[in-house]
Structure formats: C-alpha cells, structure tokens
N, CA, C and O atoms as a MOPAC input file, in Angstrom:
PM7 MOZYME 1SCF
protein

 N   -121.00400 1   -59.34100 1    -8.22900 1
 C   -120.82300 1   -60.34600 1    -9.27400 1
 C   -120.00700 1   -61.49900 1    -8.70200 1
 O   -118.89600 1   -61.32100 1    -8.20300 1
 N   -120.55300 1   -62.59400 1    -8.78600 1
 C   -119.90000 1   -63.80200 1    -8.32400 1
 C   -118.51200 1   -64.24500 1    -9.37900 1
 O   -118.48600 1   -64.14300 1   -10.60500 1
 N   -117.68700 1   -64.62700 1    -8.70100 1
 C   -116.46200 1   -64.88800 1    -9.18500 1
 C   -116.61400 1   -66.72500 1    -9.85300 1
 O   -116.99400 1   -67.68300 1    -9.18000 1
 N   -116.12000 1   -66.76000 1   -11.55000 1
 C   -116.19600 1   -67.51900 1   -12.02000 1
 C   -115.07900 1   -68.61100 1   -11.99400 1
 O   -113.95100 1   -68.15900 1   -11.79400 1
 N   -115.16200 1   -69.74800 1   -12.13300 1
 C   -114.32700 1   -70.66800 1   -11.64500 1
 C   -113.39800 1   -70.96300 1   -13.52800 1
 O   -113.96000 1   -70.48100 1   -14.51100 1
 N   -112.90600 1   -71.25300 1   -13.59400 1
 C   -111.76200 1   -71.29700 1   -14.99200 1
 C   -112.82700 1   -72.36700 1   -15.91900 1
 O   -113.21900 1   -72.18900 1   -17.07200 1
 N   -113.15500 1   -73.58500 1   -14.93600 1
 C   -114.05000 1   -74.31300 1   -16.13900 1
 C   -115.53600 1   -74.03600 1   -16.44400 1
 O   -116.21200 1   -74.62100 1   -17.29100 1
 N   -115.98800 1   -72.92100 1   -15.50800 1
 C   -117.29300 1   -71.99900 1   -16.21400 1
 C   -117.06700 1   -71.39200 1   -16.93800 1
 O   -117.71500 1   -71.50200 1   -17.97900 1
 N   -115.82300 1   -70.19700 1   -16.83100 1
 C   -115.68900 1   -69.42400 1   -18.18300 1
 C   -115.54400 1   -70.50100 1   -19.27400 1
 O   -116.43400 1   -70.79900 1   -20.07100 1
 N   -114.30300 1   -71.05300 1   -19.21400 1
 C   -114.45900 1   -72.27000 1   -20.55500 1
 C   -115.93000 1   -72.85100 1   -21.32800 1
 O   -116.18600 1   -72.91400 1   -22.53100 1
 N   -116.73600 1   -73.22500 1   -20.18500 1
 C   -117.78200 1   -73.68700 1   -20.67100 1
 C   -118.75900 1   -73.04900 1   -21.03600 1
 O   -119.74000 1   -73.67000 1   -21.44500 1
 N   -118.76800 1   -71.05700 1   -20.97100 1
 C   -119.25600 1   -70.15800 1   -21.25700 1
 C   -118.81300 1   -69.80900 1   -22.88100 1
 O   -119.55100 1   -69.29000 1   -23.71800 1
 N   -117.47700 1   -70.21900 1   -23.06800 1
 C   -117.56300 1   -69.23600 1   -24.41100 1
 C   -117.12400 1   -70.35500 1   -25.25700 1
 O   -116.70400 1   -70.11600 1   -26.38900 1
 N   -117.20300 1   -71.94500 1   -24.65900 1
 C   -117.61700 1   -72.76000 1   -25.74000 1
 C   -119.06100 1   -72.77000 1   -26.02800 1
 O   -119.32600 1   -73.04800 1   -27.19700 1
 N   -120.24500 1   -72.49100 1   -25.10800 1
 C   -121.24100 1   -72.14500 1   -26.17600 1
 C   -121.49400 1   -70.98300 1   -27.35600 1
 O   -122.54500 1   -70.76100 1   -27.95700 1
 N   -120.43000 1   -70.42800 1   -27.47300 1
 C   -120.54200 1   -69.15700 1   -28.54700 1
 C   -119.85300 1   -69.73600 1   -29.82900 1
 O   -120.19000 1   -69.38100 1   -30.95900 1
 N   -118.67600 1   -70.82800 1   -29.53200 1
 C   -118.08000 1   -70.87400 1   -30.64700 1
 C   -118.74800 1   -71.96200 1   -31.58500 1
 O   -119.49900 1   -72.84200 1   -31.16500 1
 N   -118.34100 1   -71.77300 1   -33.05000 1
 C   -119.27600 1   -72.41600 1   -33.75600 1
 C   -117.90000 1   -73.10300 1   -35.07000 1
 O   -118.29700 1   -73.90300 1   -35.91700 1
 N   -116.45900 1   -72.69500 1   -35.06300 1
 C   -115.53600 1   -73.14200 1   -35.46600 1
 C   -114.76300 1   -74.73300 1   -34.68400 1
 O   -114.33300 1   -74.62300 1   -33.53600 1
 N   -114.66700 1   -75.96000 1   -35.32500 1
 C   -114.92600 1   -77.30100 1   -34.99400 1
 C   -113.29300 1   -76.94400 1   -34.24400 1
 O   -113.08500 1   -77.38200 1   -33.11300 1
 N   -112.36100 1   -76.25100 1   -34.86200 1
 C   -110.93800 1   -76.11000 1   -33.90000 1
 C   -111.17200 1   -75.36400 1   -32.78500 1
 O   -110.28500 1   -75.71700 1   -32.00800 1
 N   -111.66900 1   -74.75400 1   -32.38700 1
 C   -111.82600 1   -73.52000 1   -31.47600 1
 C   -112.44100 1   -74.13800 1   -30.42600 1
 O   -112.14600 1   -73.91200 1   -29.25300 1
 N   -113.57600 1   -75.17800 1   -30.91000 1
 C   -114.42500 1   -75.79900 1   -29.64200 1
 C   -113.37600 1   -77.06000 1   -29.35400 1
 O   -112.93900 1   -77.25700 1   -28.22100 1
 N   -113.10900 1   -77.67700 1   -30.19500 1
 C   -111.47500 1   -78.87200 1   -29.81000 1
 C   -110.64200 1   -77.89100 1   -28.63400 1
 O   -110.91700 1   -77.92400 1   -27.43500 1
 N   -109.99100 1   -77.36000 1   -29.00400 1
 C   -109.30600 1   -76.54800 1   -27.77200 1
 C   -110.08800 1   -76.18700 1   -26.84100 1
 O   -109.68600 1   -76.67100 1   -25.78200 1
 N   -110.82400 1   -75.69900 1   -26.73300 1
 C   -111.44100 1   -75.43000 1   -25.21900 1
 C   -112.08400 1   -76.45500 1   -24.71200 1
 O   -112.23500 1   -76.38500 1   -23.49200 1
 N   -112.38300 1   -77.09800 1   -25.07100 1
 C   -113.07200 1   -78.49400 1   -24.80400 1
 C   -111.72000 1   -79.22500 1   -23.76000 1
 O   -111.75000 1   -79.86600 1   -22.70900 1
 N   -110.53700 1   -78.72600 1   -24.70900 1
 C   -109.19600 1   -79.71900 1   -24.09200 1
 C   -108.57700 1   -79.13200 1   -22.69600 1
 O   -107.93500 1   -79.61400 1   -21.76200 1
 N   -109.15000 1   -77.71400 1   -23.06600 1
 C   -108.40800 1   -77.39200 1   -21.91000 1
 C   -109.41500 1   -77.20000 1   -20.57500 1
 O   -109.05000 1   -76.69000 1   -19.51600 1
 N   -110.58400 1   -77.65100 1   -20.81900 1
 C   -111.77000 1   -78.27400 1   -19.68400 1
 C   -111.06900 1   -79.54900 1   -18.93500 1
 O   -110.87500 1   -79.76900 1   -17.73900 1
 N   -110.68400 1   -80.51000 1   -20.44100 1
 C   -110.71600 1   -81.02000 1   -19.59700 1
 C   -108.91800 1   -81.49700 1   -18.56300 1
 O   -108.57500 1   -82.27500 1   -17.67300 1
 N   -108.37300 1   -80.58300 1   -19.31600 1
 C   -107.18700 1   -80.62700 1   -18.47300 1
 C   -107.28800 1   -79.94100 1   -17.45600 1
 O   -106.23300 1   -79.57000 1   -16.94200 1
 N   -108.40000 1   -79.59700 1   -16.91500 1
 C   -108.39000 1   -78.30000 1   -15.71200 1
 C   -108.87100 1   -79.18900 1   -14.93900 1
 O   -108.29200 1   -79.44900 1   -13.88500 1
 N   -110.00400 1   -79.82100 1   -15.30200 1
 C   -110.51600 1   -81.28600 1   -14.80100 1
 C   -109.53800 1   -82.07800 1   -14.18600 1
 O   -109.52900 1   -82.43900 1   -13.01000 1
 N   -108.75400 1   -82.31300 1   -15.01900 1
 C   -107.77400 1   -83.51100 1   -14.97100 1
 C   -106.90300 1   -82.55500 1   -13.82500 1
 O   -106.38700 1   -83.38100 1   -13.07300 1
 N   -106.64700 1   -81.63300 1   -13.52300 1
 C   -105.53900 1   -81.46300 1   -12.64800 1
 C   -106.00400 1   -81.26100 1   -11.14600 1
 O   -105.38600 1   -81.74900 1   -10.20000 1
 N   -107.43100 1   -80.30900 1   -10.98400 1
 C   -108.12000 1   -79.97800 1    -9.97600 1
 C   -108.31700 1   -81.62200 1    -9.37400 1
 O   -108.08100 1   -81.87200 1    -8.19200 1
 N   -108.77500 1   -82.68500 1   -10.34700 1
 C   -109.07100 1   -84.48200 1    -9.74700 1
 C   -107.59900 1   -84.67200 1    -9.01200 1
 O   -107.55600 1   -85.65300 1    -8.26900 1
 N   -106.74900 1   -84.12200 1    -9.07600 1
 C   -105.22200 1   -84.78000 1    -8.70700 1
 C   -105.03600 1   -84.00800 1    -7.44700 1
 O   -104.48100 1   -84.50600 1    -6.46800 1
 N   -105.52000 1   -82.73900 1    -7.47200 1
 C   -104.74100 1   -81.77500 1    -6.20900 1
 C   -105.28700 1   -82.38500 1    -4.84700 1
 O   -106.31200 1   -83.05500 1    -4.71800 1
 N   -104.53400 1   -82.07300 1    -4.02000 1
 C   -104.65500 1   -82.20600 1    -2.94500 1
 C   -105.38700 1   -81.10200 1    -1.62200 1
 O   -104.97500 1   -80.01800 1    -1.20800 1
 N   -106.51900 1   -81.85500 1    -1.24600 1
 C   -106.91300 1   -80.14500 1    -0.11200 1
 C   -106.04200 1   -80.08700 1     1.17200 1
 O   -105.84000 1   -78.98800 1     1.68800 1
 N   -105.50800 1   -81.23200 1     1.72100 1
 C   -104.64900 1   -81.40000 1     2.88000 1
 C   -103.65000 1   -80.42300 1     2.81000 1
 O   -103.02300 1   -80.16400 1     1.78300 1
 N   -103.45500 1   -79.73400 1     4.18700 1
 C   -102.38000 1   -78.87900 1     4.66700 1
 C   -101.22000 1   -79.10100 1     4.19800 1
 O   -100.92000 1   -80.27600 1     3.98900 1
 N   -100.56600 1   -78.38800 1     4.00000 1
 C    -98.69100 1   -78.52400 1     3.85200 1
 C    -98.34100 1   -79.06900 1     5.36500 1
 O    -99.23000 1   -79.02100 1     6.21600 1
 N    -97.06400 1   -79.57900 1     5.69100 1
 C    -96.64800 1   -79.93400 1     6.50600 1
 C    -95.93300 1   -77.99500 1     7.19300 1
 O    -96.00500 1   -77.83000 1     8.41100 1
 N    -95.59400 1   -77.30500 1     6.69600 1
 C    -95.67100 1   -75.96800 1     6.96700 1
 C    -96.41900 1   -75.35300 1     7.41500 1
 O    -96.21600 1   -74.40900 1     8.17800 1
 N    -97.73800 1   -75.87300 1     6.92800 1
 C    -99.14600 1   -75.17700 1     7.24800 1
 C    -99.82700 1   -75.55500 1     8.33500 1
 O   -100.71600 1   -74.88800 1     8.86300 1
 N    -99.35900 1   -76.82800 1     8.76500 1
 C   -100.00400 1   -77.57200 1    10.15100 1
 C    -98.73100 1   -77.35200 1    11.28200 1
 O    -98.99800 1   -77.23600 1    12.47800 1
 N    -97.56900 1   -77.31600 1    10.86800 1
 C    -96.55100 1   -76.53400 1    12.10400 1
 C    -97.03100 1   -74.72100 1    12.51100 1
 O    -97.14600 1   -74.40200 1    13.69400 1
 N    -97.24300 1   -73.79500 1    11.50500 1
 C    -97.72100 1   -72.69000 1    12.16200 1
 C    -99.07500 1   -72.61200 1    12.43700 1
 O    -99.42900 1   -71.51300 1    12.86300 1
 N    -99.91700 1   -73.43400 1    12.32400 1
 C   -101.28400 1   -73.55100 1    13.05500 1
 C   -101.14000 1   -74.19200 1    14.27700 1
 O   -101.99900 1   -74.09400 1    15.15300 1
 N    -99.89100 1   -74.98600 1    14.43900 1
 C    -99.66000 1   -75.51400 1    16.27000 1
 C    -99.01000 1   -74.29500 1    16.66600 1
 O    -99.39100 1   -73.90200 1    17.76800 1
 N    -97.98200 1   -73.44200 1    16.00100 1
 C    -97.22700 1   -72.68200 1    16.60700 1
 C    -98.40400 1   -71.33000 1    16.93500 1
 O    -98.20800 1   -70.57800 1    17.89000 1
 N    -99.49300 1   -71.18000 1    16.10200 1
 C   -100.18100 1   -70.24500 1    16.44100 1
 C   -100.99500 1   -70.25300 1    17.66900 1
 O   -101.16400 1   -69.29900 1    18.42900 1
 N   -101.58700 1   -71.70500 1    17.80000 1
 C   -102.09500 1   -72.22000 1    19.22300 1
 C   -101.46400 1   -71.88000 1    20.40900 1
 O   -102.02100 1   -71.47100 1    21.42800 1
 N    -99.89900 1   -72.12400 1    20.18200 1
 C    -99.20200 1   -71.92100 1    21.31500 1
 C    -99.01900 1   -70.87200 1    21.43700 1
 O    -98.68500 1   -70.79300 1    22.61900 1
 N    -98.97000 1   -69.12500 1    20.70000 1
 C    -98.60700 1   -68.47700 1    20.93400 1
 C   -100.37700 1   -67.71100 1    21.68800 1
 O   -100.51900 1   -66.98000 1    22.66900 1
 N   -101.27300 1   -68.18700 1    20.88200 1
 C   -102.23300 1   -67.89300 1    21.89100 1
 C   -102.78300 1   -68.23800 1    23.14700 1
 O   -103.53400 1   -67.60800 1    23.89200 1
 N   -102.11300 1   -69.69400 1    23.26700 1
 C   -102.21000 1   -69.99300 1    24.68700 1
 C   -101.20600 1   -69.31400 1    25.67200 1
 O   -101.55000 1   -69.27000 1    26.85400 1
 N   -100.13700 1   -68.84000 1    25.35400 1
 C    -98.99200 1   -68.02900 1    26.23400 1
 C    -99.95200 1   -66.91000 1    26.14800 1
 O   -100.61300 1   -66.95000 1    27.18600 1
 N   -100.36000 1   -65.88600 1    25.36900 1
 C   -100.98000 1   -64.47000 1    25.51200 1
 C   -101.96900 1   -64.87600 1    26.67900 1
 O   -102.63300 1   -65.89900 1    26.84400 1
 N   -101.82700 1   -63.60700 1    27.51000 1
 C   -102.68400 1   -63.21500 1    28.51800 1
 C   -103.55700 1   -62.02900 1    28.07200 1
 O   -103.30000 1   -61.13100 1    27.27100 1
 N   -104.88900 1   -62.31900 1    28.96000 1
 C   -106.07200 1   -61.75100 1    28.46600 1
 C   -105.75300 1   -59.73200 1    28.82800 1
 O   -105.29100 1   -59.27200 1    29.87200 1
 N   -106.14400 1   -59.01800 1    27.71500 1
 C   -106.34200 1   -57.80100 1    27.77400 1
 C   -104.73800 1   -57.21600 1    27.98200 1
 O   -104.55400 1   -56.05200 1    28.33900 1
 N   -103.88700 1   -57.92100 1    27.78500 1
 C   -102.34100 1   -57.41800 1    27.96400 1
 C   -102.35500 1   -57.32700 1    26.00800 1
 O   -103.06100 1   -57.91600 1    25.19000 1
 N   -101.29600 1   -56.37200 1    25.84900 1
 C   -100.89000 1   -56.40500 1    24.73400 1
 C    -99.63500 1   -56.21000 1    24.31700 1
 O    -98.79700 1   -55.70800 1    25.06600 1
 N    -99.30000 1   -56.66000 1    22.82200 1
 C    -98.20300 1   -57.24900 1    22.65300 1
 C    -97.78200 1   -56.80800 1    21.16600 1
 O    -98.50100 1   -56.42600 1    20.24300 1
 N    -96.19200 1   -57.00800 1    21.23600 1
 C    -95.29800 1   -56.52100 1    20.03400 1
 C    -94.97600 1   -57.66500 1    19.42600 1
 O    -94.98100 1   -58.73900 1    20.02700 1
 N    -94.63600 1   -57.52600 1    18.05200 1
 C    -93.81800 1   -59.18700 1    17.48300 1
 C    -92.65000 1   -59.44300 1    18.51800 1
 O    -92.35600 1   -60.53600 1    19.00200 1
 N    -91.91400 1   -57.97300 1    18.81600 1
 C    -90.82800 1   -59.04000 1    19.72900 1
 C    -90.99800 1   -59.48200 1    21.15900 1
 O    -90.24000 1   -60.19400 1    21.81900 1
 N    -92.16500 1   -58.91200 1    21.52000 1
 C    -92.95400 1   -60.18400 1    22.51700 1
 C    -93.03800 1   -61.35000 1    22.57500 1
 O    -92.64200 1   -62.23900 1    23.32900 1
 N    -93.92100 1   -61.22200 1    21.19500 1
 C    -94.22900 1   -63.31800 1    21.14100 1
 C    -93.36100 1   -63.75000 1    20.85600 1
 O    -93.37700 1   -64.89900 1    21.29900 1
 N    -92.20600 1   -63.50900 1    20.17000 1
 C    -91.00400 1   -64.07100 1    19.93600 1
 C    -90.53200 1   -64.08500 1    21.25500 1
 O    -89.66700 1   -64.96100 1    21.26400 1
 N    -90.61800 1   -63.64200 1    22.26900 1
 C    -89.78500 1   -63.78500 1    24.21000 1
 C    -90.79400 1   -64.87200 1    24.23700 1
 O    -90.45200 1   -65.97100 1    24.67200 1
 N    -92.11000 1   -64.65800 1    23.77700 1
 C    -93.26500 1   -65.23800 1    24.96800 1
 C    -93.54000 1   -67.08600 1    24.33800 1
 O    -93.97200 1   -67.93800 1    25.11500 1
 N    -93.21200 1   -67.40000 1    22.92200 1
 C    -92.90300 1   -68.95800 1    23.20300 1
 C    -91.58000 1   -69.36000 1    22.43500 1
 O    -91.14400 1   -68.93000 1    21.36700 1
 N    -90.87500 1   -70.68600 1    23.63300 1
 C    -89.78400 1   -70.46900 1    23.02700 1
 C    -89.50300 1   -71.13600 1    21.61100 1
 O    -88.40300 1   -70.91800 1    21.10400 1
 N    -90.40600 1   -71.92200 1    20.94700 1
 C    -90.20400 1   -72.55000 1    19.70000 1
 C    -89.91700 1   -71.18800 1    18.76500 1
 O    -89.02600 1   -71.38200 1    17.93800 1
 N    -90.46300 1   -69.94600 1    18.74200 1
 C    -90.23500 1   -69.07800 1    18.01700 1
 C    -89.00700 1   -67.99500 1    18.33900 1
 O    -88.97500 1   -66.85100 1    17.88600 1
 N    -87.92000 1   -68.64000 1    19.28800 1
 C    -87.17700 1   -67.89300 1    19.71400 1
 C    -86.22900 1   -67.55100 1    18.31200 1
 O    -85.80800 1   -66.41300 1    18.10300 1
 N    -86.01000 1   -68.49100 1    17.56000 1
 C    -85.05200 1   -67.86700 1    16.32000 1
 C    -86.27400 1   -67.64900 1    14.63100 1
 O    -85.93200 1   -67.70300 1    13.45000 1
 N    -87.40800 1   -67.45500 1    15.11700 1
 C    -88.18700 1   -66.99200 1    14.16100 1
 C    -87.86400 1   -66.02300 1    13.92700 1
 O    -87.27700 1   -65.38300 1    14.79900 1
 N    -88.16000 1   -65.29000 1    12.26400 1
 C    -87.72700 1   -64.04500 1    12.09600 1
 C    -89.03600 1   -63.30300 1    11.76400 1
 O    -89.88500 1   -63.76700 1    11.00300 1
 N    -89.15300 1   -61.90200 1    12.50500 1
 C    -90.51500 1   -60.71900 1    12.15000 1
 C    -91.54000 1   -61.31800 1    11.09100 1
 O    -92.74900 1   -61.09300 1    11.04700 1
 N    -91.11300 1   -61.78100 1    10.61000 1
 C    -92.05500 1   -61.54900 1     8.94500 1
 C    -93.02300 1   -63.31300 1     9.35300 1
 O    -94.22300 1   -63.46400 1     9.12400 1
 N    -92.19700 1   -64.30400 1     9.90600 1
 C    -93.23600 1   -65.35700 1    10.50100 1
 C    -94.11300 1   -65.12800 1    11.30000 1
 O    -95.32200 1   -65.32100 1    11.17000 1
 N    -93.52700 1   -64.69100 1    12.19600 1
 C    -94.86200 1   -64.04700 1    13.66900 1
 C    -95.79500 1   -63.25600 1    13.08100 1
 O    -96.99600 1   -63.12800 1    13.32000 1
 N    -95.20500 1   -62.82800 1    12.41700 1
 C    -96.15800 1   -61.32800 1    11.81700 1
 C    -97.57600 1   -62.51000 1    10.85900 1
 O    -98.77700 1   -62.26300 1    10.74800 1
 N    -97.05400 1   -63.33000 1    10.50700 1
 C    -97.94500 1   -64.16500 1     9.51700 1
 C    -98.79400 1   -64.87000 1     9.97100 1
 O    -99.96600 1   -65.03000 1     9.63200 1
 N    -98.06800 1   -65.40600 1    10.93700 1
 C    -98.77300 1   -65.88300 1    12.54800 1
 C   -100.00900 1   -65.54100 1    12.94600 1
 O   -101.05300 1   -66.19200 1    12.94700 1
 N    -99.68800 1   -64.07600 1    13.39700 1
 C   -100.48500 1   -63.57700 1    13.72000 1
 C   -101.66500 1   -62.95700 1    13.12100 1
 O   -102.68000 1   -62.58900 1    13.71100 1
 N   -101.40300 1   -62.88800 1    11.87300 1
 C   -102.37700 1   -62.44500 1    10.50100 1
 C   -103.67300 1   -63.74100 1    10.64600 1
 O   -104.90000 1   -63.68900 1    10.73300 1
 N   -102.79000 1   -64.72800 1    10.62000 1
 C   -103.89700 1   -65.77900 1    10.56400 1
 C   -104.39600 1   -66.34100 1    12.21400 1
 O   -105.06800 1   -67.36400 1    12.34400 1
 N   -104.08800 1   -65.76000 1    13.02600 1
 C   -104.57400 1   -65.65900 1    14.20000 1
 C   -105.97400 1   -64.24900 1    14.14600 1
 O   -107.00600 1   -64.15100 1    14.80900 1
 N   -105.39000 1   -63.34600 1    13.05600 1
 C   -106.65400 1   -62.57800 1    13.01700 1
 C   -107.48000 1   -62.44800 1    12.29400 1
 O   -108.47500 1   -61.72400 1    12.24200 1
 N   -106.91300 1   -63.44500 1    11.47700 1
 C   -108.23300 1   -63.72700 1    10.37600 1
 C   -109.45900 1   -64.69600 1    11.21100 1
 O   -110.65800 1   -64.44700 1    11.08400 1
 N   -108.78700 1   -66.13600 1    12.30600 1
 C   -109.67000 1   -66.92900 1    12.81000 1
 C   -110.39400 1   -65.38600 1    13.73200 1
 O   -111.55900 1   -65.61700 1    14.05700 1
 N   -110.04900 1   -64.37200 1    14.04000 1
 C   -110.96300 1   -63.49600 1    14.83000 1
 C   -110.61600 1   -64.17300 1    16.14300 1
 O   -111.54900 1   -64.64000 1    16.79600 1
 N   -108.85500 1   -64.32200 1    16.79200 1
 C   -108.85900 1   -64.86200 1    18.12800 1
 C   -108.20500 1   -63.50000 1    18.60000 1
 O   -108.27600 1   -63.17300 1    19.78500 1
 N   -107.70800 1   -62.88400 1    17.86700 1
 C   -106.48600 1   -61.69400 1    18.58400 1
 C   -106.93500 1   -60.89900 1    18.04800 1
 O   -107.47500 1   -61.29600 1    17.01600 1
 N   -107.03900 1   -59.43900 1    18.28800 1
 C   -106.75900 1   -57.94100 1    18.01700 1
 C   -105.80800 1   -57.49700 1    17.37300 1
 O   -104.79200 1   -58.07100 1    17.76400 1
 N   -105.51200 1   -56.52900 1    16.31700 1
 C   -104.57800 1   -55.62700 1    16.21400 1
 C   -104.85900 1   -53.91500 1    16.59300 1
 O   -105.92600 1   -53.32500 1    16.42200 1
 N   -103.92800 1   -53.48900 1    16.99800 1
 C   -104.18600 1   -52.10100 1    16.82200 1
 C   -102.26300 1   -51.33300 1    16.77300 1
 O   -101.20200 1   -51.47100 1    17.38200 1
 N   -102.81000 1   -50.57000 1    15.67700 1
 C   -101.48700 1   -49.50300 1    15.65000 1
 C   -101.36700 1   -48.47000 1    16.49000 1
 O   -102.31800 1   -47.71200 1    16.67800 1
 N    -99.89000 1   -48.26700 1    17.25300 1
 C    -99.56300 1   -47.09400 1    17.96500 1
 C    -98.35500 1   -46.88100 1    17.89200 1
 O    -97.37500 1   -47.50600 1    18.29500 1
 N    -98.58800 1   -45.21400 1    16.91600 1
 C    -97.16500 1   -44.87600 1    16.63700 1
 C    -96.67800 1   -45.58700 1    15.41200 1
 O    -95.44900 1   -45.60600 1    15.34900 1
 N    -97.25000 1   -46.13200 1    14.49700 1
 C    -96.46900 1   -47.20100 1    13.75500 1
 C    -96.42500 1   -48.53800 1    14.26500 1
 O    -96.72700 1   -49.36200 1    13.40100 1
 N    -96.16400 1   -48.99400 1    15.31700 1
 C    -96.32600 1   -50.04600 1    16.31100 1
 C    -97.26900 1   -50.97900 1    16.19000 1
 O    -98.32500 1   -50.46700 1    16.56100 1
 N    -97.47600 1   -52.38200 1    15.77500 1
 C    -98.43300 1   -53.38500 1    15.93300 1
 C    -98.69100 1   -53.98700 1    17.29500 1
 O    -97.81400 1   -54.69700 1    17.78800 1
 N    -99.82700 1   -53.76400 1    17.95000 1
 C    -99.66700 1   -54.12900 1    18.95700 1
 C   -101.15700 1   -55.57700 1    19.13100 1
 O   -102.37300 1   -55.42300 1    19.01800 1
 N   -100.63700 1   -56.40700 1    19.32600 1
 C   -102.19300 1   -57.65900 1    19.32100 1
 C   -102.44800 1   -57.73200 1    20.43000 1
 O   -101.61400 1   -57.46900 1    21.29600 1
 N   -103.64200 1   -58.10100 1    20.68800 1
 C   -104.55700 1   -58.50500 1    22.16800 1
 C   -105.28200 1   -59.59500 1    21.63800 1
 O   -105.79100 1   -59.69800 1    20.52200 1
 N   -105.25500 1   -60.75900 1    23.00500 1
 C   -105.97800 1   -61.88300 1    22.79600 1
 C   -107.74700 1   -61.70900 1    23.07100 1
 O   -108.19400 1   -62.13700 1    24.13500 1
 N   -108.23700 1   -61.37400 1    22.54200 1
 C   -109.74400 1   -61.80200 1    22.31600 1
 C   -110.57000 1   -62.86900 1    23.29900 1
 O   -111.74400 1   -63.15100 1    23.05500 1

C-alpha cells in the first residue's frame, strides 16, 4: 500500500463529507498544508552539508579491505578528533545508506569496510 501524502488524505475524506462546516475545515487545512509545504525549503542544513564533507573525508582516509572501529575514524581524520561516538556512528550510517562502506558485527563490535 502506497503511503498517502497529508493533502490526499484531506482530499479523500472531503469527498465523503456532505456538512458545509466540516468541508470549510478541511478545505482550510489543505490549504494551509499547501501554504506551508510552498514555503519549505529542500536545501541542506548547513549541518547537513558539513557531515557530508566530513563523510567524504573519512572515506577518502579508509583503506581498501582494512577494517575499522568508531575509534579509528576518529584517529583516522583529524577534523573528527573531538567528535563524540554517536556523530561518527551517524556518519557512518549515512555512508551506508549511500552503499560506500560495510558494516559487520564482532563480538558486539562495529566494524566498517570501505566498499
């Protein structure tokens, strides 16, 4: 089942209603959904374009078929030398979502490989 967007449902169960208040409100809140989605922005956070450089760099330091701990990449570039676990770790999530690095567990242990 395909996932519905807020102003389809709206525009789904204003065809059911047949009360002149009921369709006023949903009607309003179309078009305030309208009105806010026209305003947002798709551009990156300024957060979001620093750990997509910092992720570059940490995959350009990884060497091929070696593998690695968070407190690796934290040795291995130094912009992330006072990063704390839970960034790298996020880092690297979205390093494996693009499908550039590996994970595998040992022992409990996260260990990534560059791809």
């Amino acid at each position: 089942m395909e996932k519905m967007t807020k102003i389809e449902m709206f525009s789904q169960i204003l065809t059911h209603l047949t009360d002149a208040d009921e369709i006023a409100f949903i009607q309003h809140e179309i078009d305030l959904t309208a009105k806010k989605n026209a305003s947002r922005s798709n551009k990156p956070t300024k957060a979001q374009v620093a750990n997509a450089t910092l992720a570059d760099a940490v995959y350009d330091a990884m060497a091929d078929g070696q593998s690695y701990r968070v407190a690796d990449i934290k040795s291995l570039v130094p912009e992330l030398s006072d990063a704390n676990p839970q960034k790298i770790s996020a880092i690297m999530t979205k390093l494996r979502k693009e499908i550039r690095v590996s994970r595998e567990l040992v022992k409990g242990v996260a260990y990534f490989t560059k791809i």
